[in-house]
C-alpha positions as a printed NumPy array, in Angstrom:
array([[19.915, 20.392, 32.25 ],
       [22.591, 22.931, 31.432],
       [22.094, 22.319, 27.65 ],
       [18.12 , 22.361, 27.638],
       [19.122, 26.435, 28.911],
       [18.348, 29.051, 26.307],
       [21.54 , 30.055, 24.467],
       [21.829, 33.213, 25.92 ],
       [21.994, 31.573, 29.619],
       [24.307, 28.621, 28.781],
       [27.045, 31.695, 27.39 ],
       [26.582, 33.592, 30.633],
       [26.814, 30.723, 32.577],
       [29.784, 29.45 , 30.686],
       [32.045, 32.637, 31.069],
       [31.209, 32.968, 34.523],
       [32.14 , 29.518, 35.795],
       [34.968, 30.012, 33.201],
       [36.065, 33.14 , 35.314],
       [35.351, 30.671, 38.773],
       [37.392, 28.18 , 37.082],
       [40.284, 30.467, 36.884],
       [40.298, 31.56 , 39.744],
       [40.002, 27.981, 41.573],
       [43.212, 27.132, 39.286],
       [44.938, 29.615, 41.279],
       [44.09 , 28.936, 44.7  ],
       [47.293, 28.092, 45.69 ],
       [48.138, 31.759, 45.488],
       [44.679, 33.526, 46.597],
       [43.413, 30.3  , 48.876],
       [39.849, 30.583, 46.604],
       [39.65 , 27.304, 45.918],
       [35.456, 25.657, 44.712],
       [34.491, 25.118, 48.38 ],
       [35.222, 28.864, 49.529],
       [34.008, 30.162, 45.916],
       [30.792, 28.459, 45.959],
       [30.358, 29.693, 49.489],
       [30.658, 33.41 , 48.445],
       [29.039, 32.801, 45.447],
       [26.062, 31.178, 46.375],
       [23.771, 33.112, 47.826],
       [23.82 , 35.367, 44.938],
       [23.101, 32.631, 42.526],
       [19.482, 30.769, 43.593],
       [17.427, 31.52 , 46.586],
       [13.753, 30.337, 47.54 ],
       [11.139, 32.584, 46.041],
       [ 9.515, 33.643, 49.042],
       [10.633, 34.644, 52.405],
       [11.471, 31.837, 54.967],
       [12.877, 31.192, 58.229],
       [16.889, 31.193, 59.158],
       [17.46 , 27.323, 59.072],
       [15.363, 26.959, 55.534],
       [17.485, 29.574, 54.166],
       [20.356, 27.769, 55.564],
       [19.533, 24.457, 53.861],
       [19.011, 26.264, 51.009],
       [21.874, 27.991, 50.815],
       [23.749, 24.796, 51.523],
       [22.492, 23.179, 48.687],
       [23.35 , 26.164, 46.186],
       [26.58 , 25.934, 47.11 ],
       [27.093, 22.39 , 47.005],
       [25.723, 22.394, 43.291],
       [27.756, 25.602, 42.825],
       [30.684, 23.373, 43.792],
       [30.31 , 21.059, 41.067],
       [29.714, 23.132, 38.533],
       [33.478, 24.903, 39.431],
       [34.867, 21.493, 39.813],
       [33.408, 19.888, 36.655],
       [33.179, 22.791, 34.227],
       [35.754, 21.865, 31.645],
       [32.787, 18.439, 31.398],
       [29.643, 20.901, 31.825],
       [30.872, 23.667, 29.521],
       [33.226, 22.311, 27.32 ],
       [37.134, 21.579, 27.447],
       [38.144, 25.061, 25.823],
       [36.011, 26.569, 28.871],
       [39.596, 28.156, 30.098],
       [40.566, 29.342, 26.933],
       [37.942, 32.262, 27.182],
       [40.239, 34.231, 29.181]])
């Protein structure tokens, strides 16, 4: 799905989970590792278009991180290899 994106989304996607990658690589040092990231992260990403209840949200929210997860965890696959090389 990530390379059916227009270009312009696949390169903004790509430097930010580059940036999320680099920062999970040090979470030895800052304790950030793809779990707590994708829990900040999240919400901000994908939310339901209209207004629901506390426990859909929840789900939701869940969910987004979850797939936000992956994406950390796997983006050297999703992105490409030189993903940290960006920075």
């Amino acid at each position: 799905l990530v390379n059916q994106l227009p270009e312009a989304n696949f390169i903004l996607l790509r430097h930010l989970f580059g940036v999320l990658h680099h920062i999970e690589q040090n979470s030895g040092v800052n304790q950030m590792n793809a779990f707590n990231l994708a829990l900040c992260i999240a919400p901000n990403m994908l939310w339901l278009p209209s207004p629901t209840g506390p426990e859909e949200e929840s789900q939701s929210t869940k969910k987004v991180a979850l797939l936000v997860q992956f994406l950390i965890e796997n983006s050297g696959e999703i992105f490409g290899d030189d993903i940290a090389s960006l920075f």
